[in-house]
C-alpha positions in Angstrom: -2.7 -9.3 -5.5 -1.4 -8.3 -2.3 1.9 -5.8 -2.0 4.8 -7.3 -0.6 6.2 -5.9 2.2 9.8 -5.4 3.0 11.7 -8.0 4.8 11.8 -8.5 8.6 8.3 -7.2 9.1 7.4 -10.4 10.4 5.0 -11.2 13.1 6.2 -13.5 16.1 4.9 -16.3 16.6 2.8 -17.7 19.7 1.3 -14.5 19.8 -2.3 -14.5 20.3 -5.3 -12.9 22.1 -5.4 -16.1 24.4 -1.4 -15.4 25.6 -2.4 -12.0 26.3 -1.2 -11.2 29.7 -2.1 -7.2 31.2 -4.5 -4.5 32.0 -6.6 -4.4 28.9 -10.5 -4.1 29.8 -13.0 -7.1 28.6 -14.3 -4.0 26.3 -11.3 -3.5 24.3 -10.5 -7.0 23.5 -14.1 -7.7 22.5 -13.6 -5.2 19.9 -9.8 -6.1 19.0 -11.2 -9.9 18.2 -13.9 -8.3 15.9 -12.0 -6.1 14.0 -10.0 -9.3 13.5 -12.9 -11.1 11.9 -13.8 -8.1 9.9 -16.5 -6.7 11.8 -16.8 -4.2 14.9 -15.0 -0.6 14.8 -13.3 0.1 11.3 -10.9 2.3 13.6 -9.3 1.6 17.1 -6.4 3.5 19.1 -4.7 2.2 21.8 -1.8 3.8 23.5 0.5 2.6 26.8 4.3 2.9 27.7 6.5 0.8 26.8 5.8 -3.0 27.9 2.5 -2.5 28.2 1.4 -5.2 25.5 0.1 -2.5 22.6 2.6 -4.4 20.0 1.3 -8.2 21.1 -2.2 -6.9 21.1 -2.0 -5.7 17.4 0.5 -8.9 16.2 -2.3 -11.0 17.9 -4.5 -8.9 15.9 -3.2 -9.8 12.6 -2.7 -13.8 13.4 -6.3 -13.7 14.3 -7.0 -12.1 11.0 -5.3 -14.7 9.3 -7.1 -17.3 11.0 -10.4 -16.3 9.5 -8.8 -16.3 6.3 -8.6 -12.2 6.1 -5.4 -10.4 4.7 -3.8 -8.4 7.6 -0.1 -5.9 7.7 1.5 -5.2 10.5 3.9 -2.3 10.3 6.5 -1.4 13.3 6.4 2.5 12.8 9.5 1.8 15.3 11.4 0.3 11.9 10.5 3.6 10.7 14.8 4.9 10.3 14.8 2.0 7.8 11.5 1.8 6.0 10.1 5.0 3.7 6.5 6.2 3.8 6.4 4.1 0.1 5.8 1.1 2.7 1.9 2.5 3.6 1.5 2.4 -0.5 -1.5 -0.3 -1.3 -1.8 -1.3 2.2 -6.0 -0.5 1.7 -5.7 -3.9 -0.1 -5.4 -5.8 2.7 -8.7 -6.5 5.1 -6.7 -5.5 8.5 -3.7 -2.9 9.1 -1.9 -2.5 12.3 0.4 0.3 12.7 2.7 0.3 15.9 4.6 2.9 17.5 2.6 6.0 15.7 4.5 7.7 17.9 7.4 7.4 16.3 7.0 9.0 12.9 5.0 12.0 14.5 6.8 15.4 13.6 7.9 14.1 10.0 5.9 15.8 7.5 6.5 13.3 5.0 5.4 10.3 6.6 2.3 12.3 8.4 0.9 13.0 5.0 1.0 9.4 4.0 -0.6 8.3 6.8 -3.0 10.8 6.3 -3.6 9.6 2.9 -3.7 5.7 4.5 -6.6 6.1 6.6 -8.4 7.4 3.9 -7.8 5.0 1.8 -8.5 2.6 4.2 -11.9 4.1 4.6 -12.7 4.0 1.4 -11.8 0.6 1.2 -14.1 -0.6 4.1 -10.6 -2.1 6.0 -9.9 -2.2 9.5 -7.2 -0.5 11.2 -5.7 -0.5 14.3 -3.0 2.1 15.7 -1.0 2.0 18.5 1.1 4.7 20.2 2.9 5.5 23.7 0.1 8.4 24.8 -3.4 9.7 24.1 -3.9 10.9 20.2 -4.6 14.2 21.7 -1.1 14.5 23.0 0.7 13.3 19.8 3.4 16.3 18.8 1.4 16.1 14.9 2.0 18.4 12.6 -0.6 17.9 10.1 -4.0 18.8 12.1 -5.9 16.3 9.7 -4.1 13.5 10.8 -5.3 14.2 14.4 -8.7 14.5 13.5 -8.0 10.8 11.6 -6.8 9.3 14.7 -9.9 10.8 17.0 -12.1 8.6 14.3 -12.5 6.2 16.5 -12.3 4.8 20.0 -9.6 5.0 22.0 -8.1 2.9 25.1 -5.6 2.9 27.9 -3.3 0.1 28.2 -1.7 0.4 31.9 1.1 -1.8 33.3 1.0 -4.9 34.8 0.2 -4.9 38.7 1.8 -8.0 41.1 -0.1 -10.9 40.2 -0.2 -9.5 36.3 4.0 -9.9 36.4 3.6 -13.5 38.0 1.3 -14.7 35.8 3.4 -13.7 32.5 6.3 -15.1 34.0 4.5 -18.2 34.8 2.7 -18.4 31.6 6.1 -18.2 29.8 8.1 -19.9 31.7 5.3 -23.1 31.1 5.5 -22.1 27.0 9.8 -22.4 27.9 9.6 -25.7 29.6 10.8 -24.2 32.2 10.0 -25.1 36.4 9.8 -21.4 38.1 9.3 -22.9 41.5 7.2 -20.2 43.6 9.7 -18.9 45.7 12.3 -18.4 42.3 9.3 -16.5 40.9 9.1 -14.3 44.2 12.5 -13.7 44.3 12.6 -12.6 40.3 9.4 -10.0 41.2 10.9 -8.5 43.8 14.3 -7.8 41.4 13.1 -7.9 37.9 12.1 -4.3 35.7 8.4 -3.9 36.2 7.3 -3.7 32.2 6.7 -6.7 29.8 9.2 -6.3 27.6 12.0 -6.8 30.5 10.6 -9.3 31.9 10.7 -11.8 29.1 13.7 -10.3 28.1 15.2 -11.5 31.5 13.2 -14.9 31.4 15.2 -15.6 27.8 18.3 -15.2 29.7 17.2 -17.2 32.4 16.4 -19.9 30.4 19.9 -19.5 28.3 21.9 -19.4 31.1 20.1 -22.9 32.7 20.5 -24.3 29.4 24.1 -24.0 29.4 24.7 -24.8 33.2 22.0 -27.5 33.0 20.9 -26.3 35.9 17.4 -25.5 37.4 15.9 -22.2 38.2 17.0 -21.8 42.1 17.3 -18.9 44.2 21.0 -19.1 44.4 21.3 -19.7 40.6 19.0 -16.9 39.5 21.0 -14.5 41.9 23.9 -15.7 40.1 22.6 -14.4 36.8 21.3 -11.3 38.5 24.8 -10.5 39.2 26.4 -11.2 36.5 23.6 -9.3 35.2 23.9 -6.0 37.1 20.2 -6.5 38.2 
């Protein structure tokens, strides 16, 4: 039987390798959609700032593992003022783990050793994992010099941020998954304003589509600037 893990580790939904939407190489999803069907690197790293798609990549991970009716835990290392390194306990049962946000545990001894004792569980087991973290393993503040040498198990990769047509094509993308029209000039207008990382710019499409929701009115120029300004964008 599987352990249960604690609430609101969920994984969002709609999230997938298809809706992926950024600088990844051909290279590193190839082996992200194999280690989701069980096969390929038993290790991957992949580190990126903040909005750089490392947290869809590994939820899109686990939905894929599902789909091909393999167990897989994804666990926000972000959560990680709330959760207690009892949350890595059993996790070699499942067939995939995905741990976001290393980066954020990194320093505390007591959750360093139970990662440490994770990935060898989990290579004992013959599971996959996948880690993801806001720089190069080699520049991780660790304090435990076996967990380093864990993390430089395997391959590592470089997500960078989105360039021009990367940022119109997410909005676009959601905006279509919304229901929303972005006419082209709205969307050039929103570029040229909008925060340049992933994160803020769905988080400022949401708004957008609250704030025409309520006014029942279309994405224009002058309604988006609106927003913006009530915004402080």
């Amino acid at each position: 039987m599987l352990p249960q893990l604690p609430l609101g580790l969920k994984l969002r939904l709609n999230v997938s390798f298809d809706s992926f939407v950024g600088n990844a190489n051909r290279e590193l999803l190839t082996q992200l959609r194999a280690s989701a069907q069980g096969t390929g690197e038993p290790y991957l790293y992949i580190w990126g700032g903040s909005g750089s798609g490392k947290s869809h990549l590994l939820q899109a991970g686990c939905h894929s593992a599902q789909q091909h009716q393999l167990a897989a835990a994804y666990i926000p290392l972000r959560e990680a003022s709330r959760l207690t390194p009892e949350v890595l306990q059993n996790l070699s049962a499942f067939d995939l783990v995905c741990l976001d946000d290393f980066d954020r545990v990194c320093g505390q001894s007591h959750w360093e050793q139970a990662l440490f004792n994770l990935f060898n569980q989990l290579r004992d087991a013959g599971a996959r994992l996948l880690v993801s973290a806001d720089r190069a393993a080699a520049a991780l503040p660790l304090q435990l010099v076996d967990l380093r040498s864990r993390l430089e198990w395997g391959p590592g990769y470089q997500l960078l941020g989105l360039d021009d047509v990367g940022r119109a094509q997410l909005l676009n993308r959601s905006a279509e998954n919304r229901g929303l029209e972005l006419p082209p000039e709205t969307l050039n207008y929103i570029l040229a304003r909008a925060p340049r990382d992933t994160r803020s710019l769905l988080e400022l499409l949401q708004r957008l589509d609250r704030a025409s929701l309520a006014a029942q009115r279309r994405l224009t120029v002058p309604f988006v600037r609106r927003v913006f300004e009530e915004a402080d964008y």
